[in-house]
KESE-469896 format. One record per residue: residue number from 0; x negated, z, y of N, C-alpha, C, O in turn; residue in three letters; chain. Coordinates in Angstrom, 1 decimal, padded with zeros to 4 digits. Layout:
dose, n_u, n_w, n_v, ca_u, ca_w, ca_v, c_u, c_w, c_v, o_u, o_w, o_v, pavo, kolkol
NUM, X, Z, Y, X, Z, Y, X, Z, Y, X, Z, Y, ALA, A $
...
% end
This chain:
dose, n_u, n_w, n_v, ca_u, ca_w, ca_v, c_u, c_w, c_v, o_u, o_w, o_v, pavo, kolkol
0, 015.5, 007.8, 013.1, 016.2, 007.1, 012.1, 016.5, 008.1, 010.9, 015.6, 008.8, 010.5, UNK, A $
1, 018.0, 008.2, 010.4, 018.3, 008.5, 009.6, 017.4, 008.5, 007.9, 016.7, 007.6, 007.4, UNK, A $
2, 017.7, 010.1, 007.5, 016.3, 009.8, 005.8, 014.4, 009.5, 006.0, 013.5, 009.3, 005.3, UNK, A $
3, 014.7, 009.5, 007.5, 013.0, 009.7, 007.5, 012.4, 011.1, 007.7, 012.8, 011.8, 008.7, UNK, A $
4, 011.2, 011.6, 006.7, 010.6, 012.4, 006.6, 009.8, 012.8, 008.2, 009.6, 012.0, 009.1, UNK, A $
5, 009.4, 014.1, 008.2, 008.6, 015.0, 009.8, 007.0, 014.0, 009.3, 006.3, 014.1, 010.3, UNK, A $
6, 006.7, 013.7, 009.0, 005.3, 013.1, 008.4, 005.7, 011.6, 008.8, 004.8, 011.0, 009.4, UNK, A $
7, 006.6, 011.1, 008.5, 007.1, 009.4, 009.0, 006.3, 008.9, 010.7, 006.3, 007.8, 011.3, UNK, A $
8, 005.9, 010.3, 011.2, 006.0, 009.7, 012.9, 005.0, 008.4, 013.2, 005.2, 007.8, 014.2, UNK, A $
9, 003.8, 008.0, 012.0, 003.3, 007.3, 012.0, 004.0, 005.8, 012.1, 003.7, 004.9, 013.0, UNK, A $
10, 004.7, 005.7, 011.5, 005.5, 004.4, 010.9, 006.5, 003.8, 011.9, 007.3, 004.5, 012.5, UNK, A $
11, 006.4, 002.5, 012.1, 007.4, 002.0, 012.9, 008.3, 002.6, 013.2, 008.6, 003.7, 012.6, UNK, A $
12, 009.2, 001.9, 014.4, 010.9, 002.4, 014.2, 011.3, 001.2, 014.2, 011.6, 000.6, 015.2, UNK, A $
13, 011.3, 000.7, 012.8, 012.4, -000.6, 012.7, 012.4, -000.6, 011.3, 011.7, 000.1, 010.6, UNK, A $
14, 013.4, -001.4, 010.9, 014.3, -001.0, 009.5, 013.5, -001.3, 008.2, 013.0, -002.4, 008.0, UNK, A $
15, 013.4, -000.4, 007.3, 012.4, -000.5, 006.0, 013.2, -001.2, 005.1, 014.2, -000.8, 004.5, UNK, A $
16, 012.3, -002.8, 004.8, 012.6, -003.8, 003.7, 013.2, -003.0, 002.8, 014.4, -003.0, 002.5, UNK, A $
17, 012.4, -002.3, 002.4, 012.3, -001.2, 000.8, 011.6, 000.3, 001.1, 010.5, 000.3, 001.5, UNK, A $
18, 012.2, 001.4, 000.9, 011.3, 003.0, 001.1, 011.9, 003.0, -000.5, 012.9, 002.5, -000.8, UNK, A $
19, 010.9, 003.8, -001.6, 011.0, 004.1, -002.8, 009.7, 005.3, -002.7, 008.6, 005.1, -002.3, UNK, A $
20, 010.1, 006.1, -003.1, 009.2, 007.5, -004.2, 009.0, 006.5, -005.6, 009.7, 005.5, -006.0, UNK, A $
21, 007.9, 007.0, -006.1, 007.7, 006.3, -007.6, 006.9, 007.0, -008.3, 006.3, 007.9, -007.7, UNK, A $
22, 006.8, 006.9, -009.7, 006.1, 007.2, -010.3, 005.2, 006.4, -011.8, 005.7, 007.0, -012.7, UNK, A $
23, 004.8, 006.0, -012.0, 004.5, 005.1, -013.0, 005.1, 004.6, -013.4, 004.6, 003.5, -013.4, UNK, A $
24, 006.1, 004.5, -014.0, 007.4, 004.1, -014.7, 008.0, 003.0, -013.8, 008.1, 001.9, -014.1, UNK, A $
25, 008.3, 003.4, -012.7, 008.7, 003.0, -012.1, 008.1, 001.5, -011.3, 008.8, 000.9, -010.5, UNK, A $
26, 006.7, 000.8, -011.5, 005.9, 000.3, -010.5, 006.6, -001.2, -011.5, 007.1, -002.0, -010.8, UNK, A $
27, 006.6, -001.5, -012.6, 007.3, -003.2, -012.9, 008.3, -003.7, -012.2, 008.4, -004.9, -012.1, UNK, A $
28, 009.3, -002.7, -011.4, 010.7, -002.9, -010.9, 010.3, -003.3, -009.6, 010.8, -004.3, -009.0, UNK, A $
29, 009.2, -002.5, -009.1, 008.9, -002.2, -008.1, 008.1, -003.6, -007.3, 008.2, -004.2, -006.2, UNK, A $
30, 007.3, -003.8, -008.5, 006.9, -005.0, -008.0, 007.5, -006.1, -007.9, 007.1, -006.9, -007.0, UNK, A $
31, 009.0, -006.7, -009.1, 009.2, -007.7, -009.2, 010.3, -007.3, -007.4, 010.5, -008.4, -006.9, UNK, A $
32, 010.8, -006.6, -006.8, 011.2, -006.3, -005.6, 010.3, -006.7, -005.0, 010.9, -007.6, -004.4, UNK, A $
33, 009.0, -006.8, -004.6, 008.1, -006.6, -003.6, 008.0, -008.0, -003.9, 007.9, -008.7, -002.8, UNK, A $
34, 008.0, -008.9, -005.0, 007.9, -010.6, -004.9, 009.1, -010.8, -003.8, 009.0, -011.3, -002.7, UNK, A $
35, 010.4, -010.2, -004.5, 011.4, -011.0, -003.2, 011.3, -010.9, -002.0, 011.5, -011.8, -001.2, UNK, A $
36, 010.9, -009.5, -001.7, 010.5, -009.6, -000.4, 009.5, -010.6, 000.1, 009.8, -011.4, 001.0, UNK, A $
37, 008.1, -010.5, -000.7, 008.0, -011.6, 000.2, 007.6, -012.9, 000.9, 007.0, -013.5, 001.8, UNK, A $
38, 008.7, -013.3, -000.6, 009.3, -014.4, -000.3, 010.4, -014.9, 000.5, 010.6, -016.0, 001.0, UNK, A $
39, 010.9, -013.7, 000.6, 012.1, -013.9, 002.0, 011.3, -013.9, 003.0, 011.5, -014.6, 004.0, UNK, A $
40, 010.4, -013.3, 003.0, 009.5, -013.0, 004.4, 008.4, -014.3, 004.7, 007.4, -014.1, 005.3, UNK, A $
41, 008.7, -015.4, 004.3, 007.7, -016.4, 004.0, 006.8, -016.6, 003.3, 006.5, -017.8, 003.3, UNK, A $
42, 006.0, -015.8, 002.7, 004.6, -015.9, 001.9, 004.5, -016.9, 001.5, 005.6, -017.1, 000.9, UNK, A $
43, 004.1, -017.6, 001.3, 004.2, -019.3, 000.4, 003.0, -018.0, -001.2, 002.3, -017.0, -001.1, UNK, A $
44, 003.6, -018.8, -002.3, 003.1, -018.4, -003.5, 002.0, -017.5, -003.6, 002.3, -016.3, -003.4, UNK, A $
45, 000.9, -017.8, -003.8, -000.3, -016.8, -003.9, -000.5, -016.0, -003.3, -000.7, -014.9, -003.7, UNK, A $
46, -000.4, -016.4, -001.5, -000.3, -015.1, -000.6, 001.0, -014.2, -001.2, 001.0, -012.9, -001.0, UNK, A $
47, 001.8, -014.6, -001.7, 002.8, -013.5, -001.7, 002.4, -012.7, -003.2, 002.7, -011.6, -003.2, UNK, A $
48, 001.6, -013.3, -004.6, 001.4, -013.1, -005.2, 000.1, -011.8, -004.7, 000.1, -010.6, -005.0, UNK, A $
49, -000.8, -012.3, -004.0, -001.7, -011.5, -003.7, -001.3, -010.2, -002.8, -001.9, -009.1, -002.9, UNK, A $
50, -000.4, -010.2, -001.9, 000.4, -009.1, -001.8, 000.9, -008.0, -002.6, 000.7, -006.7, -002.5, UNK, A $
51, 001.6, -008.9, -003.5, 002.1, -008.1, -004.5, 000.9, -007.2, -005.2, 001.1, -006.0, -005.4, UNK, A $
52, 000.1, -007.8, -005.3, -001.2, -006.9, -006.4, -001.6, -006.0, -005.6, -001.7, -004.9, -006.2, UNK, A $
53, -002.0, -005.9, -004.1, -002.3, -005.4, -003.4, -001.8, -004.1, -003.1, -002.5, -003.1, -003.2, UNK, A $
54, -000.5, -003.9, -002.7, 000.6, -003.4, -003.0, 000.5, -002.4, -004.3, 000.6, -001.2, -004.2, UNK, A $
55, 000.3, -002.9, -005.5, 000.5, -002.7, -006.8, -001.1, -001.7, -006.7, -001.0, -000.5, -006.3, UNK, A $
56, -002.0, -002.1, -006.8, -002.9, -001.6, -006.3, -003.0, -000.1, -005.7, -003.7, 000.8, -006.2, UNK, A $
57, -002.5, 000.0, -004.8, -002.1, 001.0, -003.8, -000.9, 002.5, -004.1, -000.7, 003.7, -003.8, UNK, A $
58, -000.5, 001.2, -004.9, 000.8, 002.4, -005.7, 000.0, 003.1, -006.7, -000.1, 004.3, -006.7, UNK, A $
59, -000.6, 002.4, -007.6, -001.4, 002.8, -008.7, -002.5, 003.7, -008.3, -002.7, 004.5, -009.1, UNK, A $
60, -003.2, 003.7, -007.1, -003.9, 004.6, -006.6, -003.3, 006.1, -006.8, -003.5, 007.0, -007.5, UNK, A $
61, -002.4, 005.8, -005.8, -001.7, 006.9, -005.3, -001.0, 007.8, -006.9, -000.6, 009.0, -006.7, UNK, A $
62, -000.9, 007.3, -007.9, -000.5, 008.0, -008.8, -001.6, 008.5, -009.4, -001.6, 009.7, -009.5, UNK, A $
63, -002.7, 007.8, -009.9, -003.8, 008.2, -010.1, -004.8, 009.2, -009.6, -005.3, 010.1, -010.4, UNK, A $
64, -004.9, 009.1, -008.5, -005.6, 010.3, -007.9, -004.8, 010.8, -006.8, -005.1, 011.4, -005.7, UNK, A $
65, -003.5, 010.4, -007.1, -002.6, 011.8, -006.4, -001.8, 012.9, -007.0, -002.4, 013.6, -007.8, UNK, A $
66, -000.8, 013.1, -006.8, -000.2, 014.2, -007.7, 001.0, 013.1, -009.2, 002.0, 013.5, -009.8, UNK, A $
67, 000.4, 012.1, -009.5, 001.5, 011.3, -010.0, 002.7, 010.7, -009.8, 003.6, 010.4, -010.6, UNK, A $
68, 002.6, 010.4, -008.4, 003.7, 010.2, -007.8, 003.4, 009.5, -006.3, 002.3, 009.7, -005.8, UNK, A $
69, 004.3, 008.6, -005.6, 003.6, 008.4, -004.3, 005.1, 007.6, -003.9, 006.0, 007.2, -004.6, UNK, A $
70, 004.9, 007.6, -002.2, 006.3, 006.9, -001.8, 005.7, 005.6, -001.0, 004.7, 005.7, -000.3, UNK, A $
71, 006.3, 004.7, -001.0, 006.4, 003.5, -000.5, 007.3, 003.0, 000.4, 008.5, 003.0, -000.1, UNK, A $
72, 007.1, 002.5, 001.8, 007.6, 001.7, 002.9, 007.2, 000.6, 002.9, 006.1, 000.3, 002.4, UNK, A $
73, 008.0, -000.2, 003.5, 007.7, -001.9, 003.4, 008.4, -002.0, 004.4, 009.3, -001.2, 004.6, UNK, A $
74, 008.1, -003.2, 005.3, 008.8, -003.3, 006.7, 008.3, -004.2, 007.3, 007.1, -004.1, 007.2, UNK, A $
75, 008.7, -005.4, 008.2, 007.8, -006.5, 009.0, 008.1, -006.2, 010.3, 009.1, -005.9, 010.8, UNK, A $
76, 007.0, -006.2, 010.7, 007.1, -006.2, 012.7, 006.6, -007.0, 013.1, 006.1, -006.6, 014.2, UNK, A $
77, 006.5, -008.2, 012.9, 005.6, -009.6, 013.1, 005.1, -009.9, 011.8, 005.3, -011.0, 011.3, UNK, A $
78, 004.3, -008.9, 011.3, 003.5, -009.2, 010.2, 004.3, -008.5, 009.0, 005.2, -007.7, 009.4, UNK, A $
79, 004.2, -008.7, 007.9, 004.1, -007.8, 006.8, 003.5, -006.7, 006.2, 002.6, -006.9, 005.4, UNK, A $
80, 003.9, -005.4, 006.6, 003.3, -004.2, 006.1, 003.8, -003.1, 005.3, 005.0, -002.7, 005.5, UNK, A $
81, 003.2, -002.5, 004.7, 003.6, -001.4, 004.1, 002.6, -000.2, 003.9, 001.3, -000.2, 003.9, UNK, A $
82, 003.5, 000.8, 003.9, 002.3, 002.1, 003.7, 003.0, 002.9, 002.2, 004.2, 003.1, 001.8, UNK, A $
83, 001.5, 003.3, 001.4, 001.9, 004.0, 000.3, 001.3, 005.2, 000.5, 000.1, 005.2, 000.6, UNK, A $
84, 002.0, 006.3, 000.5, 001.1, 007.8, 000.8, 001.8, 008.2, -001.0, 002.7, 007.9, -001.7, UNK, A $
85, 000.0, 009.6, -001.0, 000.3, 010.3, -001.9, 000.4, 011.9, -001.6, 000.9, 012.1, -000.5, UNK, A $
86, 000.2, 012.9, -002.1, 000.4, 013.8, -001.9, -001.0, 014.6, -002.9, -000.7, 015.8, -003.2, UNK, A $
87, -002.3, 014.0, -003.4, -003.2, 013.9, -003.7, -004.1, 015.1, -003.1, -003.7, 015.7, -002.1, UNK, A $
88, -005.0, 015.4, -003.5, -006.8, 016.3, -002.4, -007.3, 015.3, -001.6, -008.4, 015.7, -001.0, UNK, A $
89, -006.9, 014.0, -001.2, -007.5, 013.0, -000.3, -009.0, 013.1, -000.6, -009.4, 014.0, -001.3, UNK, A $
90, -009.9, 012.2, -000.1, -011.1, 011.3, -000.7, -011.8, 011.4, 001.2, -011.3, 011.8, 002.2, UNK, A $
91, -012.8, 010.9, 000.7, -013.7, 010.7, 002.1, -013.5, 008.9, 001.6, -014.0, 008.4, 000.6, UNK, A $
92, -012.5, 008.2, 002.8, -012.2, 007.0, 003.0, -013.5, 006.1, 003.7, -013.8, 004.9, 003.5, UNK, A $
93, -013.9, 006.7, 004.3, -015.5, 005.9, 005.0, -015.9, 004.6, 003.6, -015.5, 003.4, 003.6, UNK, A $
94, -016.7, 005.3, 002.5, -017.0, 004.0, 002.0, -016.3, 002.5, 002.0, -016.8, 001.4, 002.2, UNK, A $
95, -015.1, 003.0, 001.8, -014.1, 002.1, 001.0, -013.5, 001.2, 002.5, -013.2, 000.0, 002.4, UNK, A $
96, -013.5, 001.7, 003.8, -013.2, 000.7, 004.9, -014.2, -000.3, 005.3, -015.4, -000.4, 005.5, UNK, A $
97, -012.8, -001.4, 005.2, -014.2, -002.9, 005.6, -014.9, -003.1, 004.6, -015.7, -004.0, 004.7, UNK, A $
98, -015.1, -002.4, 003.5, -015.6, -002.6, 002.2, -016.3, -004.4, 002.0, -015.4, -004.9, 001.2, UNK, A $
99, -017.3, -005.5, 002.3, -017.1, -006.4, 001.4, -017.7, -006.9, 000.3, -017.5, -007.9, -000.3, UNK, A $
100, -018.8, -005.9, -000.1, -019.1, -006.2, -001.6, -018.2, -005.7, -002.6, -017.3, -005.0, -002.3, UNK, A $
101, -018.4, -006.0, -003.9, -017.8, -005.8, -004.9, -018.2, -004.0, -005.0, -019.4, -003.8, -004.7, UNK, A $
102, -017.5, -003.1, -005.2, -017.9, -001.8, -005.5, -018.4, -001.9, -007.2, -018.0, -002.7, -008.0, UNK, A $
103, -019.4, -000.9, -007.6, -019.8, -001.3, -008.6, -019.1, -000.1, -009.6, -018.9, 001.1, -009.2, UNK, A $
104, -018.7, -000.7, -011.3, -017.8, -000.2, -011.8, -017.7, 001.6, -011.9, -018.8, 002.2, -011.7, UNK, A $
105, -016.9, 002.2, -012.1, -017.1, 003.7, -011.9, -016.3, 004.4, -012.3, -015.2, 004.2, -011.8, UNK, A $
106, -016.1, 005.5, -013.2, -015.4, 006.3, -013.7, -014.4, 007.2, -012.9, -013.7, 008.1, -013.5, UNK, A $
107, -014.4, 007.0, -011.3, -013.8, 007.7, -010.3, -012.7, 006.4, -009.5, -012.0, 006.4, -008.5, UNK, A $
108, -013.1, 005.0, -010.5, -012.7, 003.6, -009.9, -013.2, 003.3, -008.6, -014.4, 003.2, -008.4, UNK, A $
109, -012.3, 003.2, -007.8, -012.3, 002.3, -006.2, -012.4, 000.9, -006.2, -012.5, 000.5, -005.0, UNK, A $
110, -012.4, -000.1, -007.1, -011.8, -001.2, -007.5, -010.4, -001.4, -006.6, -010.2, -002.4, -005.9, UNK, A $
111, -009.6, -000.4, -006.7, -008.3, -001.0, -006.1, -008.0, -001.0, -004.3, -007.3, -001.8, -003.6, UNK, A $
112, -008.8, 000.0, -004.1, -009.0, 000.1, -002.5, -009.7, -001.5, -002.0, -009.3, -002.3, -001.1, UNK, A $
113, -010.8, -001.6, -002.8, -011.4, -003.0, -002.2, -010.6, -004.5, -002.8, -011.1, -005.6, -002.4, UNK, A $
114, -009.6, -004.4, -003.6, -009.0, -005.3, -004.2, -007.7, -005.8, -003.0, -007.4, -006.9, -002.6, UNK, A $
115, -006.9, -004.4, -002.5, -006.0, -004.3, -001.8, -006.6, -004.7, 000.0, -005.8, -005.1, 000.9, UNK, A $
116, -007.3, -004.6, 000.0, -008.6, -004.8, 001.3, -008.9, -006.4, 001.5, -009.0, -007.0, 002.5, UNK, A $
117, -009.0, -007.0, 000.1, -009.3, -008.1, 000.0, -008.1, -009.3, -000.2, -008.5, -010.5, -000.3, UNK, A $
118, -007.2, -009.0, -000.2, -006.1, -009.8, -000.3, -005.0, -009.4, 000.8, -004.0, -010.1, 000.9, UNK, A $
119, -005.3, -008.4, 001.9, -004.9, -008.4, 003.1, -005.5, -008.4, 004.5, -006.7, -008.2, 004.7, UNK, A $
120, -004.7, -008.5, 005.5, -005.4, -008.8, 006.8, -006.0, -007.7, 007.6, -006.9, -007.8, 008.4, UNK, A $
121, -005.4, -006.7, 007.3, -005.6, -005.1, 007.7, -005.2, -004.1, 007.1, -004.0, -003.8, 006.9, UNK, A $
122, -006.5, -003.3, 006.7, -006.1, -001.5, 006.3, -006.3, -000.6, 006.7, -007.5, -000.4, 007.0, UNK, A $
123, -005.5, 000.3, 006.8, -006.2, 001.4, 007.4, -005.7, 002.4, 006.5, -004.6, 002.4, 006.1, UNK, A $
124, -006.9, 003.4, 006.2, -007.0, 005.0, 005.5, -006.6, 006.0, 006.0, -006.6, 005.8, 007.2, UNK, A $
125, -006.3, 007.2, 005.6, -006.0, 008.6, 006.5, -006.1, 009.0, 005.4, -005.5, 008.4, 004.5, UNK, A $
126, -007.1, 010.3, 005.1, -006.8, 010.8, 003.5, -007.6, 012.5, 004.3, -008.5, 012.7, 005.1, UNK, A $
127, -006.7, 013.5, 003.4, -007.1, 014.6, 003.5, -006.6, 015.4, 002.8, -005.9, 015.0, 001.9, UNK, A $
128, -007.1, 017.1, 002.9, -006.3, 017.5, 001.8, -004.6, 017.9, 001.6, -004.0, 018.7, 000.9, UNK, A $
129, -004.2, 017.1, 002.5, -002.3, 016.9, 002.1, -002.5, 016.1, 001.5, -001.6, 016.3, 000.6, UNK, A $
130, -003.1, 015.0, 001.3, -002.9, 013.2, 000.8, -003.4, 012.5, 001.8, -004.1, 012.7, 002.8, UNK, A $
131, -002.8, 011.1, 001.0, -003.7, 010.2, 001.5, -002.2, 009.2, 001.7, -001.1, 009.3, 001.1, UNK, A $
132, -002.6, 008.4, 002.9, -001.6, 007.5, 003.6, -002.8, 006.0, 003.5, -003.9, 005.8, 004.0, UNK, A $
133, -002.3, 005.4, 003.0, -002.6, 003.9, 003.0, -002.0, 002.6, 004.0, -001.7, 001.7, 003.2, UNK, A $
134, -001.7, 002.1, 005.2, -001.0, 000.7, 004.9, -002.1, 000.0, 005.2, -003.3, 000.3, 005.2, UNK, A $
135, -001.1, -001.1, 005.3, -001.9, -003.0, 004.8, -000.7, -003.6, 005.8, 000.5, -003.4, 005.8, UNK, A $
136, -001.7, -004.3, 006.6, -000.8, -005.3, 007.4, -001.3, -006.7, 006.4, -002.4, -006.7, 005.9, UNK, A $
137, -000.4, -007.7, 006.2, -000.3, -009.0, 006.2, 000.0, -010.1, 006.5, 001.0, -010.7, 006.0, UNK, A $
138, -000.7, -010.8, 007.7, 000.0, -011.9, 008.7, 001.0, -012.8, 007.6, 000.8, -013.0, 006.4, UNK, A $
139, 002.2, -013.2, 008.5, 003.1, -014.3, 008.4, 002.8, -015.2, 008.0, 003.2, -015.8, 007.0, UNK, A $
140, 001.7, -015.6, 009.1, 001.7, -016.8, 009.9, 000.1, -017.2, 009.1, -000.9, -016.4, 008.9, UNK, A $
141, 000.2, -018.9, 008.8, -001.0, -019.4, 008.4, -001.6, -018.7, 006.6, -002.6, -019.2, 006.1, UNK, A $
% end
């Protein structure tokens, strides 16, 4: 597919809702797009609102403890998913998978890893020292 990066091999091959690079500035726009999405995509209200944070979440990671900057895909293949990679020193992801207590507060955060965890159906991590690759699947259905 045309405009996809040597690092993309991960990611479907079917057509991306939305791909955006971002940077802080940019995440208000970003999100009120990610409502339409997915609301076209069915979400009924809250789930789609909880997406959105999730999402939001994710982006904000990635600028935070990555280089200030991170790119985003969005795309459905049954479900609703998206991946936000940064270009960061990557983290040891172990704690933060399957996470279900509350992480307790912390000056290095991880609040948003278990926030984005908890308002979707599936996450999966890859983080190293190129960066860190995030998605989040989100069922359709129910």
């Amino acid at each position: 597919m045309a405009g996809r990066s040597p690092d993309d091999h991960l990611l479907p091959p079917v057509p991306y809702l939305l791909t955006s690079v971002f940077i802080e500035g940019d995440l208000p726009a970003i999100r009120q797009r990610l409502v339409v999405i997915a609301r076209e995509c069915g979400l009924p209200g809250d789930r789609a609102g909880d997406w959105v944070i999730a999402v939001n979440e994710l982006m904000a990671n990635a600028i935070r403890h990555g280089d200030g900057r991170g790119r985003l895909h969005v795309w459905r293949d049954g479900d609703l998913c998206c991946e936000v990679r940064d270009w960061g020193p990557g983290f040891d992801a172990r704690p933060y998978v399957r996470r279900r207590d509350r992480p307790p507060p912390s000056a290095n955060g991880g609040m948003g890893l278990w926030i984005a965890q908890q308002m979707s159906q599936a996450m999966h991590i890859d983080s190293g020292p190129s960066g860190t690759v995030v998605v989040l699947r989100t069922s359709l259905v129910g």
